[in-house]
C-alpha positions as CSV (number, residue, x, y, z in Angstrom):
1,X,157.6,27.6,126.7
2,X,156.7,30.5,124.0
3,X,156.0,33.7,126.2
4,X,152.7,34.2,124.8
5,X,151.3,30.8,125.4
6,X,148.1,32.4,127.3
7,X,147.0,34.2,123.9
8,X,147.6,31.2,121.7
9,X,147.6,27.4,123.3
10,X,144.0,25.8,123.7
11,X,141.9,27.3,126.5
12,X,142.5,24.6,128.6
13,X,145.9,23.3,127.6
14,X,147.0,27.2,128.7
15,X,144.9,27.3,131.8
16,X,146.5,23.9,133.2
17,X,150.4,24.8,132.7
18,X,149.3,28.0,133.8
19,X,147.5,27.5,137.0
20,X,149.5,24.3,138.0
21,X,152.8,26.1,138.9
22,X,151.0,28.6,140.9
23,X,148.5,25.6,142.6
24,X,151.6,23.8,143.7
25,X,153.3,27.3,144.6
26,X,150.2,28.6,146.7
27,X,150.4,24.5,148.6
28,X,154.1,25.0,149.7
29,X,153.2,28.9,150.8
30,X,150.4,27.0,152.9
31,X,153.1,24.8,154.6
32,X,154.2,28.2,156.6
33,X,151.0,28.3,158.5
34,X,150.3,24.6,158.4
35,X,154.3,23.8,159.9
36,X,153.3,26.2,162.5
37,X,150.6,24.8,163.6
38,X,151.0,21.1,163.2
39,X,155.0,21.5,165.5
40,X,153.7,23.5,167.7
41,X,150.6,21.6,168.2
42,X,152.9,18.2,168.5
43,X,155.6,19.9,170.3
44,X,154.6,22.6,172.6
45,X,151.2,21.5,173.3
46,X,146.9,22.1,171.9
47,X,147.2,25.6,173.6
48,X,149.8,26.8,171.8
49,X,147.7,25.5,168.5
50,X,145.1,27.4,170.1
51,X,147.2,30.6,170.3
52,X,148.7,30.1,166.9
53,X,145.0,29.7,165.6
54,X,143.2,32.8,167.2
55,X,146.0,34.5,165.0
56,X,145.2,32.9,161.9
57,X,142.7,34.7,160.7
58,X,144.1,37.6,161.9
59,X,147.5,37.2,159.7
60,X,145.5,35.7,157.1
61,X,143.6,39.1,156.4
62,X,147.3,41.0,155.7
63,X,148.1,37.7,153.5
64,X,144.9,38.7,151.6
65,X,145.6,42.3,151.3
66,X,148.8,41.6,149.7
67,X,147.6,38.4,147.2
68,X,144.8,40.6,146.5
69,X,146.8,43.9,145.7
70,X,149.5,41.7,143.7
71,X,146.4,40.2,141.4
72,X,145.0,43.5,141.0
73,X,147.9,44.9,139.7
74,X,149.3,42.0,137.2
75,X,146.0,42.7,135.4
76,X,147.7,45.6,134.0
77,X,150.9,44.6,133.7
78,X,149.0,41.1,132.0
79,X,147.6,43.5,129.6
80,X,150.5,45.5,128.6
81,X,152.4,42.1,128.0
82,X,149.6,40.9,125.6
83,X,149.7,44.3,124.3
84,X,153.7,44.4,123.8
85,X,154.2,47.6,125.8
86,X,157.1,46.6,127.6
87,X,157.8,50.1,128.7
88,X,154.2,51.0,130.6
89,X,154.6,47.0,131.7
90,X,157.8,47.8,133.5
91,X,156.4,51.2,135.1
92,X,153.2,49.4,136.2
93,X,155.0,46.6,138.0
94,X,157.7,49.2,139.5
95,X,154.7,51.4,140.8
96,X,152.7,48.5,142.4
97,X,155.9,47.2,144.1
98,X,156.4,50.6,145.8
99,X,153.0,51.8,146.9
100,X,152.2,48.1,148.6
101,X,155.9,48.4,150.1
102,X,154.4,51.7,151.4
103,X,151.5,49.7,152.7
104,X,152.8,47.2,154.2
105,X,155.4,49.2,156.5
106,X,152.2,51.4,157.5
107,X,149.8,47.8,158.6
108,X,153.4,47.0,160.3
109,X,153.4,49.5,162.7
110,X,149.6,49.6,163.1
111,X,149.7,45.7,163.6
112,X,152.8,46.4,166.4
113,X,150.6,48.9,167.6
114,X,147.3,47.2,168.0
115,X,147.6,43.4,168.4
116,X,146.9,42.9,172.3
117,X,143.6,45.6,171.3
118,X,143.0,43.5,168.9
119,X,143.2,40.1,170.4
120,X,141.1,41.4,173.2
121,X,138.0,42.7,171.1
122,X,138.4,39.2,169.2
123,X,137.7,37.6,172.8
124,X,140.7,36.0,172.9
125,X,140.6,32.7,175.7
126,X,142.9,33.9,178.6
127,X,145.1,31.1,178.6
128,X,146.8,31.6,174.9
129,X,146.1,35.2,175.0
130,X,149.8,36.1,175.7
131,X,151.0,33.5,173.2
132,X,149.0,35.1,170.8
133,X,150.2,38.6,171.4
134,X,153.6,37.5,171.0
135,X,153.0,34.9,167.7
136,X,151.3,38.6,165.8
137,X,154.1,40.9,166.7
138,X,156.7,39.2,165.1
139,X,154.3,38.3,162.3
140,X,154.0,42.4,161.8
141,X,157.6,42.6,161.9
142,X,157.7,40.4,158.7
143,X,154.9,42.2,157.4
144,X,157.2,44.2,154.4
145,X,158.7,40.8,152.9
146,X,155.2,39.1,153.0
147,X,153.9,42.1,150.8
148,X,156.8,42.4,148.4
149,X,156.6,38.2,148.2
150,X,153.5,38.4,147.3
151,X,153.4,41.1,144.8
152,X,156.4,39.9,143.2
153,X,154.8,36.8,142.3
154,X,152.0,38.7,140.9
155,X,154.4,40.2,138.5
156,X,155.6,36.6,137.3
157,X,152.3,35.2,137.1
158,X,151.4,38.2,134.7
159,X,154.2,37.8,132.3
160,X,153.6,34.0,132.5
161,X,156.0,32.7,134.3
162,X,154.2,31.2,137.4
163,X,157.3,28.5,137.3
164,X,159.8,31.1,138.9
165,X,157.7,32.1,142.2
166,X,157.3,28.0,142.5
167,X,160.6,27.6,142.3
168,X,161.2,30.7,145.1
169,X,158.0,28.5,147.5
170,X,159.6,25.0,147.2
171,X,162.8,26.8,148.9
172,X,161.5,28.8,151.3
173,X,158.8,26.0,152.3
174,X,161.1,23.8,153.1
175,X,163.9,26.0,154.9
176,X,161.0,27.5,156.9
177,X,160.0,23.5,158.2
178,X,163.9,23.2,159.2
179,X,163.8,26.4,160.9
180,X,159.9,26.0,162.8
181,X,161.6,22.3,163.7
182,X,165.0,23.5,165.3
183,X,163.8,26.9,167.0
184,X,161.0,24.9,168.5
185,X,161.7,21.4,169.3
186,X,165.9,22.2,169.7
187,X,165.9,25.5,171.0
188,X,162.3,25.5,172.7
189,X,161.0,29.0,171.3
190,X,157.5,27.6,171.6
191,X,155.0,29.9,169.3
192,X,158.2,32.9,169.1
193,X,159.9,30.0,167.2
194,X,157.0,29.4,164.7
195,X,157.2,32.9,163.7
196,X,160.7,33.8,163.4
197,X,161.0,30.7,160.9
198,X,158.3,32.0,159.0
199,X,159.7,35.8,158.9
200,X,163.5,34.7,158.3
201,X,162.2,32.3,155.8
202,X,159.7,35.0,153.9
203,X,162.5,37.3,153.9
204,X,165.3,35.8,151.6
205,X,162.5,34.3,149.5
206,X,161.1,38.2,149.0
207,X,164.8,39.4,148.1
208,X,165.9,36.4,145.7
209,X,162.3,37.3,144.0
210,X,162.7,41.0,143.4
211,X,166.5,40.2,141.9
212,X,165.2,37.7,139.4
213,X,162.4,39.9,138.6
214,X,164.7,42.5,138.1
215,X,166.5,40.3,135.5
216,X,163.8,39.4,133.4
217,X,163.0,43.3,133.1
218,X,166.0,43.7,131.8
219,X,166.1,41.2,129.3
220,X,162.8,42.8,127.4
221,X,162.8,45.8,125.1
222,X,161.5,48.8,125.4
223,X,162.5,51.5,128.5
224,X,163.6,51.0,131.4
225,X,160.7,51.8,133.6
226,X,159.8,54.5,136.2
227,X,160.0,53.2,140.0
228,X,157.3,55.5,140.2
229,X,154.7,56.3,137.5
230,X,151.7,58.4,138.8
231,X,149.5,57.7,135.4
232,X,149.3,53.7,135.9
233,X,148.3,53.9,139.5
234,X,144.7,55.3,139.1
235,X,144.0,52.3,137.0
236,X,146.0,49.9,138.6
237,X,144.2,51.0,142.3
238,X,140.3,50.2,140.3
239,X,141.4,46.5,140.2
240,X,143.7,46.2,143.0
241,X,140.8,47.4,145.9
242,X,138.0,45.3,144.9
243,X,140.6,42.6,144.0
244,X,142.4,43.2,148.1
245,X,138.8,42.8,149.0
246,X,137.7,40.1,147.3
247,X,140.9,38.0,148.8
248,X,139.8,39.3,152.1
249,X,136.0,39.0,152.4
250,X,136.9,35.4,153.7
251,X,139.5,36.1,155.8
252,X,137.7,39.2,157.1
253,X,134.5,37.0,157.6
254,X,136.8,34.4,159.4
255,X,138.0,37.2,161.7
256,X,134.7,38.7,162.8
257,X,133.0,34.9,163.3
258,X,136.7,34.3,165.0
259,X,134.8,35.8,167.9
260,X,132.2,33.6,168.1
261,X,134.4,30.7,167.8
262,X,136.7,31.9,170.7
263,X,133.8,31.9,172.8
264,X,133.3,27.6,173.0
265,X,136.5,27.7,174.9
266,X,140.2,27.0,173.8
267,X,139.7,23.3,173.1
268,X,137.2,24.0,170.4
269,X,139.4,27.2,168.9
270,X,142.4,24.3,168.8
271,X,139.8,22.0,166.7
272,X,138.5,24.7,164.6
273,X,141.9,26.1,163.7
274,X,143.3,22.7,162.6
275,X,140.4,22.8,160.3
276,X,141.0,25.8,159.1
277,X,144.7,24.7,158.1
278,X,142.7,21.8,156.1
279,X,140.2,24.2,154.4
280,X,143.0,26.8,153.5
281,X,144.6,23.9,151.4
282,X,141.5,22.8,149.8
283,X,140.9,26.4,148.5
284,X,144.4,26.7,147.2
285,X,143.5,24.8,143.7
286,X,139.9,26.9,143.3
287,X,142.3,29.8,144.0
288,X,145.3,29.0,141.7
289,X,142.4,28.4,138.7
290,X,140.4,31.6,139.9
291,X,144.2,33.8,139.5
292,X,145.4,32.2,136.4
293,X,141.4,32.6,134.9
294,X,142.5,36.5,135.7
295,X,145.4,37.0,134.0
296,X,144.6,34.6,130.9
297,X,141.3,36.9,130.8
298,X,143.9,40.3,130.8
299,X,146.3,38.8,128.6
300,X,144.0,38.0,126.0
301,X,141.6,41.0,126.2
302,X,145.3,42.9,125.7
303,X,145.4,40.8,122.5
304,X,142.5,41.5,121.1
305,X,141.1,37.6,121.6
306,X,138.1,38.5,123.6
307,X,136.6,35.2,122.0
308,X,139.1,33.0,123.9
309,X,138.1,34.4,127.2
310,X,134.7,32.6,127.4
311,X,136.3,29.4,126.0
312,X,138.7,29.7,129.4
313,X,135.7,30.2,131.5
314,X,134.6,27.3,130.6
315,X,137.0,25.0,131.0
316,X,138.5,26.3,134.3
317,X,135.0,25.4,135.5
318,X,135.9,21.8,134.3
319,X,139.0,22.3,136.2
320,X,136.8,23.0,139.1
321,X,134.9,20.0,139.0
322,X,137.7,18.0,138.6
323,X,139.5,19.4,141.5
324,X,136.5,19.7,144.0
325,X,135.5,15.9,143.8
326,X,139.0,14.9,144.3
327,X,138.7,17.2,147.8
328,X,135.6,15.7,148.5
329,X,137.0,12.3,148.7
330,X,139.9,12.9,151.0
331,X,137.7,14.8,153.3
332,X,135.1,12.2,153.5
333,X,137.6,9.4,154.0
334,X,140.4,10.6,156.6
335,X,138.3,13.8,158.5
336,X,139.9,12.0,161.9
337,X,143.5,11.0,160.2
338,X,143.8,15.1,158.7
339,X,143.1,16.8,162.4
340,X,145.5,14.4,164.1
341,X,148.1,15.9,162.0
342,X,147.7,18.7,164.3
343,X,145.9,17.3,167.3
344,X,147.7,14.3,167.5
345,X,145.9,11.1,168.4
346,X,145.6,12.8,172.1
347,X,143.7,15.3,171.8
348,X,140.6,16.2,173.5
349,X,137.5,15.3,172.5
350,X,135.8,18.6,171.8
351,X,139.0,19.7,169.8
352,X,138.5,16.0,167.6
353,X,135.1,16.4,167.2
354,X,134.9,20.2,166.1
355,X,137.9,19.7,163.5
356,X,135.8,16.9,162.1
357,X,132.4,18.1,161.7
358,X,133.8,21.2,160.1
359,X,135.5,19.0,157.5
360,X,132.8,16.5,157.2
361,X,130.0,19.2,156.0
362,X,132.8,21.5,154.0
363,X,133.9,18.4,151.4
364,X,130.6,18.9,149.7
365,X,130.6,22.8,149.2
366,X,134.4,23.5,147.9
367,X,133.0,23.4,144.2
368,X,131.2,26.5,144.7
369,X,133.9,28.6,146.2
370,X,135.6,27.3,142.6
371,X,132.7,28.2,140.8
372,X,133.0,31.4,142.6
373,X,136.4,32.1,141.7
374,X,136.5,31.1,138.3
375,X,133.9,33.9,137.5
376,X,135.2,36.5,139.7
377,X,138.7,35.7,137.9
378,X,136.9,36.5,134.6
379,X,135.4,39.6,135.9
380,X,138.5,41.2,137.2
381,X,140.9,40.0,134.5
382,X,138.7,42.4,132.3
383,X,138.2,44.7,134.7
384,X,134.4,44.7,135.8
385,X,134.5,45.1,139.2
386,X,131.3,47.1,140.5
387,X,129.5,43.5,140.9
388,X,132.7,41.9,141.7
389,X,132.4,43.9,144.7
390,X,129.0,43.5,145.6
391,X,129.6,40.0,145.2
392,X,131.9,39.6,147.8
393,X,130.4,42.1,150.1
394,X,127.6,39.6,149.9
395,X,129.6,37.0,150.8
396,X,131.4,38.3,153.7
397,X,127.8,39.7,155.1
398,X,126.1,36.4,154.7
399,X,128.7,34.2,156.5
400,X,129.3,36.8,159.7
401,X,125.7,37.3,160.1
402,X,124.4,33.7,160.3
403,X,126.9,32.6,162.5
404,X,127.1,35.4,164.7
405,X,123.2,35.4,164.9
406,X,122.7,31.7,165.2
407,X,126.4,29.8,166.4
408,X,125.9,31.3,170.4
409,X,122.8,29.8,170.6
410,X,122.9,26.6,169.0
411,X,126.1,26.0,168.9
412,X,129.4,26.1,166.8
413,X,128.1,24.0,163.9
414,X,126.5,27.4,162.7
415,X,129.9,28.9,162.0
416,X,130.5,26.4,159.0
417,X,126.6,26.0,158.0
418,X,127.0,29.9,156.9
419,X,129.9,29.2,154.6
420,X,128.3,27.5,151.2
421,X,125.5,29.9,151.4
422,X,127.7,33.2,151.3
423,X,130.0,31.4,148.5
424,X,126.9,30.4,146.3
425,X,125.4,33.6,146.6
426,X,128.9,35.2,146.0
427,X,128.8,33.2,142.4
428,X,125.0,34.0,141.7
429,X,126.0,37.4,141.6
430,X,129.0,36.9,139.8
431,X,127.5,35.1,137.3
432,X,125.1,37.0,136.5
433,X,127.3,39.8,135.7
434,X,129.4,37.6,133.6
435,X,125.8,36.7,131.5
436,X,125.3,40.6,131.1
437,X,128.3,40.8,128.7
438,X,129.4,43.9,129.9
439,X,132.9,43.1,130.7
440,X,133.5,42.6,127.3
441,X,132.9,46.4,127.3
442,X,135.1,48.0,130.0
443,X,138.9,47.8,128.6
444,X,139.1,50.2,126.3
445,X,143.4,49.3,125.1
């Protein structure tokens, strides 16, 4: 494939191969989380599902911060490939993967520090609390090769090559399944199993990455690179922190109303978490288009081809329709079939009925969280990010304040009834930015 296929194939033609690799990528990174779950939920028992779930949303902030810091800083390095400047490309890439290596060792050690805190302020149910506590510390300890992971993919997606991170998933995926099955079913680890698989698994996936990365640096012209460059990381931070937040505002929203669902009891936390496995696949393709919108929009503002960027927008919203009917009809269809996979046929009925109410009402709303990330793809691939941020602000204010104001009082349905309205006011924004033109205004080469 021609390195430069983002500036030159058809809009959508170069959006598809583009965003498939990292789709399918970003399903098999899902499998940690869902293998978790789904063995221990089979194998140890709903509580332990419970436990692994109050620390879902938890985990998945850190996940966030690192997706979201890797994206913010492959728009640079997406740029300077468009651009041909090898030389600031390498620097850019080098000085992201040190300062969120940095990071991540510091959310470590608070993480270590802070999880039972934590846990508690989240009101935690008694009965999985301790499983929880232990599931998050090991989690932390893996905390370093999550981040570098992460941002290494970043790197490939932003030089086009979103097949060699895919490549790195399918492996690690699959080695982390063996490894949940044997520590947990063979060696009966319980939720200490889960994690360790994940960690071990993360790790040589991280490693493997930052060699091959290494090699395709080597194989460009122009200088070597500084593992340290002081002048690309004022720019790099004005897209990674909105971007970090951006990834996070659900997660973060999740954690807050995490709370709220915690309080209905463990058997409703084990129902709402399987959900929650469910809904983090459905966003993955509305995600996958939103971060290949990003760097298609950097690469080809790098160019020059500012015209092209608007052609993109437009058909990764066709994407977006595409993909958003076809997760309406699963949902629809097999709501009681998709929380078995974690439930099992056994369990209770308020765990059954909660997974399937939440996916029930979701199926009809998961085109505007693609909506959504389409245009906040476009915004931060060019680097507008004041109403990116308010966007998302928005978002994550919307969703914590209607459920925590209405859920306790008539009950847990109003968790998930604040979720389309804090994406579609998320897009509104977003798209009204997008109308104003301005982006077109704020790389200046």
């Amino acid at each position: 494939m021609d390195r430069d296929y983002l500036i030159q194939k058809k809009p959508l033609n170069a959006l598809v191969l583009f965003s498939l690799p990292i789709i399918i990528g970003n399903l098999f990174q899902q499998t940690y989380t869902m293998a978790d779950s789904a063995i221990v939920g089979r194998y140890v028992g709903e509580q332990a599902l419970a436990a692994v779930g109050a620390s879902y949303s938890l985990t998945n902030i850190f996940i966030c911060v690192a997706i979201g810091g890797g994206i913010g800083s492959s728009v640079i390095v997406s740029r300077y490939f468009g651009s041909q400047k090898y030389g600031r490309m390498k620097a850019a890439a080098y000085t992201a993967l040190t300062v969120f290596l940095l990071v991540s060792l510091f959310l470590a050690g608070f993480g270590l520090l802070f999880s039972r805190p934590i846990l508690a302020a989240l009101n935690t149910p008694a009965d999985v609390f301790d499983m929880a506590a232990q599931y998050l510390n090991i989690y932390f300890l893996g905390l370093p090769f999550l981040f570098m992971y992460n941002v290494l993919s970043s790197m490939f997606n932003a030089l086009g090559k979103s097949k060699i991170p895919l490549g790195f998933l399918i492996f690690s995926s699959v080695f982390n399944i063996a490894l949940d099955l044997v520590l947990v079913t063979r060696f009966h680890m319980g939720v200490a199993g889960a994690a360790w698989a994940t960690l071990i698994a993360q790790g040589i996936s991280a490693v493997l990455s930052f060699l091959v990365l290494l090699l395709q640096f080597r194989s460009m012209e122009g200088e070597r690179g500084k593992w340290f460059a002081r002048e690309e990381l004022l720019p790099m931070m004005k897209i990674s922190l909105p971007s970090i937040l951006q990834q996070s505002t659900v997660s973060i929203g999740m954690t807050l109303v995490q709370s709220v669902v915690n309080g209905f009891g463990s058997e409703a936390l084990a129902g709402f978490s399987a959900a929650m496995r469910i809904e983090s696949i459905c966003v993955v393709p509305m995600s996958g288009i939103g971060n290949a919108v990003s760097s298609y929009t950097a690469q080809n503002i790098g160019a020059g081809k500012q015209h092209r960027v608007t052609e993109g927008y437009r058909a990764a919203n066709k994407l977006v329709i595409f993909c958003a009917v076809l997760i309406l009809l699963v949902l629809e269809l097999f709501p009681r079939q998709l929380i078995s996979l974690f439930l099992g046929e056994d369990g209770t009925a308020v765990a059954m009925e909660t997974g399937q109410g939440y996916l029930v009402f979701m199926g009809f709303f998961f085109c505007l969280i693609g909506f959504k990330m389409a245009v906040d793809g476009l915004l931060r691939g060019a680097g507008d990010m004041k109403m990116f941020t308010v966007a998302n602000l928005t978002n994550l204010t919307v969703r914590v304040a209607v459920a925590m104001a209405f859920a306790p009082r008539f009950g847990i349905a109003f968790v998930w009834y604040a979720v389309p309205i804090g994406w579609f006011l998320n897009w509104a924004i977003s798209f009204f930015q997008y109308r104003t033109g301005t982006w077109k205004r704020v790389y200046r080469g």
